[in-house]
Backbone as a printed PyTorch tensor [residue, N CA C, xyz], in Angstrom:
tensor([[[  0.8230,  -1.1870,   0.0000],
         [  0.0000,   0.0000,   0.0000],
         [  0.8680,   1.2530,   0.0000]],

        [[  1.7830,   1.3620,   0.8310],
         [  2.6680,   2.3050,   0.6680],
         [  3.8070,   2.6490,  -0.8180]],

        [[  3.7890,   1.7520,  -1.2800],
         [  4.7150,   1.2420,  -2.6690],
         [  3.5740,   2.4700,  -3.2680]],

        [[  2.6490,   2.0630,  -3.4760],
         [  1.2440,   2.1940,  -4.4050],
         [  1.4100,   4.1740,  -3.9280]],

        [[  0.7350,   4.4770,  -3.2560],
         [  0.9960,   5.8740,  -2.2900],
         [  2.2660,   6.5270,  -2.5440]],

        [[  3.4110,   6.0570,  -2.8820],
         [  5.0150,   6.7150,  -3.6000],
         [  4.9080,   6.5800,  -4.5760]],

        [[  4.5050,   6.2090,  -5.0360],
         [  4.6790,   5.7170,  -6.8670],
         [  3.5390,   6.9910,  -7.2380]],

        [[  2.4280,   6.6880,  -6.9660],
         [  1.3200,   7.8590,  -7.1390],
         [  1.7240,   9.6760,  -6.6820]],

        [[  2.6740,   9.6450,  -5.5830],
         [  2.8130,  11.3220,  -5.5320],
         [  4.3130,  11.1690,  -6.4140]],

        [[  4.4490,  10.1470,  -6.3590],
         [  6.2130,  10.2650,  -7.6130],
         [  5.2270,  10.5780,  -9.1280]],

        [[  4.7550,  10.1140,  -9.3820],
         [  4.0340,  10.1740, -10.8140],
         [  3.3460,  11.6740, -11.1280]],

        [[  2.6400,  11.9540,  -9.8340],
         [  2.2920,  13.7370,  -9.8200],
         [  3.2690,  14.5160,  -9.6250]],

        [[  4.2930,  14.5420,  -8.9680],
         [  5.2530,  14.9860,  -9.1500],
         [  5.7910,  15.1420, -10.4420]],

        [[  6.1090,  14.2330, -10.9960],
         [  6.9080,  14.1440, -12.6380],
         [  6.0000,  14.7240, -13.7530]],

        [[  4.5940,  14.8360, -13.1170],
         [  4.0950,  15.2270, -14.4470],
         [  3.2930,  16.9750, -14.1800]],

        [[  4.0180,  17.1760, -12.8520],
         [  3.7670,  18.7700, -12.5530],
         [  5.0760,  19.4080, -13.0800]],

        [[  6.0400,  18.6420, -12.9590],
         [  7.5560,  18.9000, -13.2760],
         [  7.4460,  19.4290, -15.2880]],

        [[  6.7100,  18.4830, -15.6260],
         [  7.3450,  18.6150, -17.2510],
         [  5.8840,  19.5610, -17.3000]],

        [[  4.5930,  19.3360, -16.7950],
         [  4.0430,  20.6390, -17.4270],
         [  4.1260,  22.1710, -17.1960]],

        [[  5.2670,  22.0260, -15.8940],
         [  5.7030,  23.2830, -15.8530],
         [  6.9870,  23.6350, -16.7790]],

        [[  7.6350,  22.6470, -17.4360],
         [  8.4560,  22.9000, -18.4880],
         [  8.3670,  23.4600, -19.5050]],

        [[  7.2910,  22.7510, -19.7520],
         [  6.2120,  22.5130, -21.6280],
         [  5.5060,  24.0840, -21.7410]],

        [[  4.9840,  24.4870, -20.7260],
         [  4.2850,  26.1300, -20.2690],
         [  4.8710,  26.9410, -20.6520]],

        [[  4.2720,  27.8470, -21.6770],
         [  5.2750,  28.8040, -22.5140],
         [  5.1260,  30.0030, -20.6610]],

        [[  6.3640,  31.1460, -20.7740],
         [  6.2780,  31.7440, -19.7790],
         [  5.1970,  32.8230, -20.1880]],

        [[  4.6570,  33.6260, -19.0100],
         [  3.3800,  34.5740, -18.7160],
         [  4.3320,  35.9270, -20.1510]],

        [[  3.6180,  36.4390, -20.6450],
         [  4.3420,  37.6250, -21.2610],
         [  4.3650,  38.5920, -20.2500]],

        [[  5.4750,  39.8390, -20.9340],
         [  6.0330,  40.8170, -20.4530],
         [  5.3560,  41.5900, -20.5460]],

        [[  4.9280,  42.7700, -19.2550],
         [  3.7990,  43.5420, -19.5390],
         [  4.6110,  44.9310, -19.3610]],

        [[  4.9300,  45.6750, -20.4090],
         [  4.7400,  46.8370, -20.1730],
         [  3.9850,  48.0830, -20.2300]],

        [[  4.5810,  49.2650, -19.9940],
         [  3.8170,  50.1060, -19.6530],
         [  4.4920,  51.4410, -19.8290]],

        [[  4.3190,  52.2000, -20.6630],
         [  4.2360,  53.1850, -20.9260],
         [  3.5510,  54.6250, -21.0660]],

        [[  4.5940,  55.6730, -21.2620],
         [  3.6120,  57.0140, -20.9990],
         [  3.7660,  57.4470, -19.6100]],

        [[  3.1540,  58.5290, -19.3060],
         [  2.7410,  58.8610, -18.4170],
         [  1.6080,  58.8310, -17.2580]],

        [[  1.9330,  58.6620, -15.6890],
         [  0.3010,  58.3450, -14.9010],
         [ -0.2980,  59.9230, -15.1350]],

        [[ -1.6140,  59.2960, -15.5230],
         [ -2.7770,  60.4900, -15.6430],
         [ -2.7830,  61.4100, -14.0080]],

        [[ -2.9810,  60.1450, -13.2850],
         [ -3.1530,  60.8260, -11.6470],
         [ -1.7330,  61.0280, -10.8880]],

        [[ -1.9930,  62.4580, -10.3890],
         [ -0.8850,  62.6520,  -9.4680],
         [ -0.7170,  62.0330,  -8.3340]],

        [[  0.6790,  61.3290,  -7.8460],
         [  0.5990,  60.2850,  -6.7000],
         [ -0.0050,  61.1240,  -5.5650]],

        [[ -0.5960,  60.5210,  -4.3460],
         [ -0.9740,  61.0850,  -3.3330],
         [  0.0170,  61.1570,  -2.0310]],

        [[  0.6500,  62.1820,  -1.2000],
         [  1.0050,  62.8640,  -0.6860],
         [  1.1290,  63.0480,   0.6230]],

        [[  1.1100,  62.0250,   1.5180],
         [  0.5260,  62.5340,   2.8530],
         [  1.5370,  62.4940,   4.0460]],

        [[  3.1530,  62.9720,   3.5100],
         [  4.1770,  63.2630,   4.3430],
         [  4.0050,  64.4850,   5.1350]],

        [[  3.1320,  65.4700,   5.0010],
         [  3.0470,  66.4660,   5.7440],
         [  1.2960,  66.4560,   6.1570]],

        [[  0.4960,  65.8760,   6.1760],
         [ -0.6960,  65.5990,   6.8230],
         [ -0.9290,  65.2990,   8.1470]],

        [[ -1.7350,  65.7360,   9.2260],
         [ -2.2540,  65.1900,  10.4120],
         [ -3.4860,  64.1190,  10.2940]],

        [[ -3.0830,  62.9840,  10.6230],
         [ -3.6390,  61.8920,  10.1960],
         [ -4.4280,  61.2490,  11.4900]],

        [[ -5.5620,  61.4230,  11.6370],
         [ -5.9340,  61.1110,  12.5960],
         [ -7.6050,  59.9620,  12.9300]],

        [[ -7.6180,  59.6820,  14.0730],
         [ -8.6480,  58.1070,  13.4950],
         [-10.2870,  59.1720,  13.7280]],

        [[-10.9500,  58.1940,  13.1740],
         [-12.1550,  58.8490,  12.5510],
         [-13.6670,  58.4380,  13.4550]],

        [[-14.3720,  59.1790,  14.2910],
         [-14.9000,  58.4120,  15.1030],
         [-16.2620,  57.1270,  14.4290]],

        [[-16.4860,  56.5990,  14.8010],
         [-17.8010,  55.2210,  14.2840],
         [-18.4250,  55.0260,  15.1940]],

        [[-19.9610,  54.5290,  14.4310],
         [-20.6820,  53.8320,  15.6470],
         [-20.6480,  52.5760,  15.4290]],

        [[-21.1360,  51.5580,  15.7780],
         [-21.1340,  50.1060,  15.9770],
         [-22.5430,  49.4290,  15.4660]],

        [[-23.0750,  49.2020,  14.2950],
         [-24.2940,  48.5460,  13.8700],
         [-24.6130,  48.0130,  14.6430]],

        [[-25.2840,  46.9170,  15.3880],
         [-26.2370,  46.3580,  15.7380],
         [-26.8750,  45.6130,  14.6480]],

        [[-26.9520,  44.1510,  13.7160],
         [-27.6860,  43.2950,  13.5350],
         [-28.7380,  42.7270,  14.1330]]])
């Protein structure tokens, strides 16, 4: 039973092995131009927590 149980994750093994071979790779994504939006900023901000109430279901 155990023979049977190695042989079976040896066999998934070998055949995760070559279809990750055979797998053409993901393409290259670039990116060009310029960002439309200006990054956001908040090295000089007072950042502070925001009060909530608590729903009730």
């Amino acid at each position: 039973m155990m023979k049977l149980l190695l042989f079976g994750a040896a066999i998934y093994f070998l055949t995760r092995l070559v279809g990750g071979l055979l797998k053409p790779p993901p393409p290259k994504v670039e990116i060009h131009g310029e960002s439309k939006n200006n990054p956001l900023d908040l090295t000089n901000v007072d950042v502070e927590d925001v009060p909530f109430k608590e729903v009730k279901k």
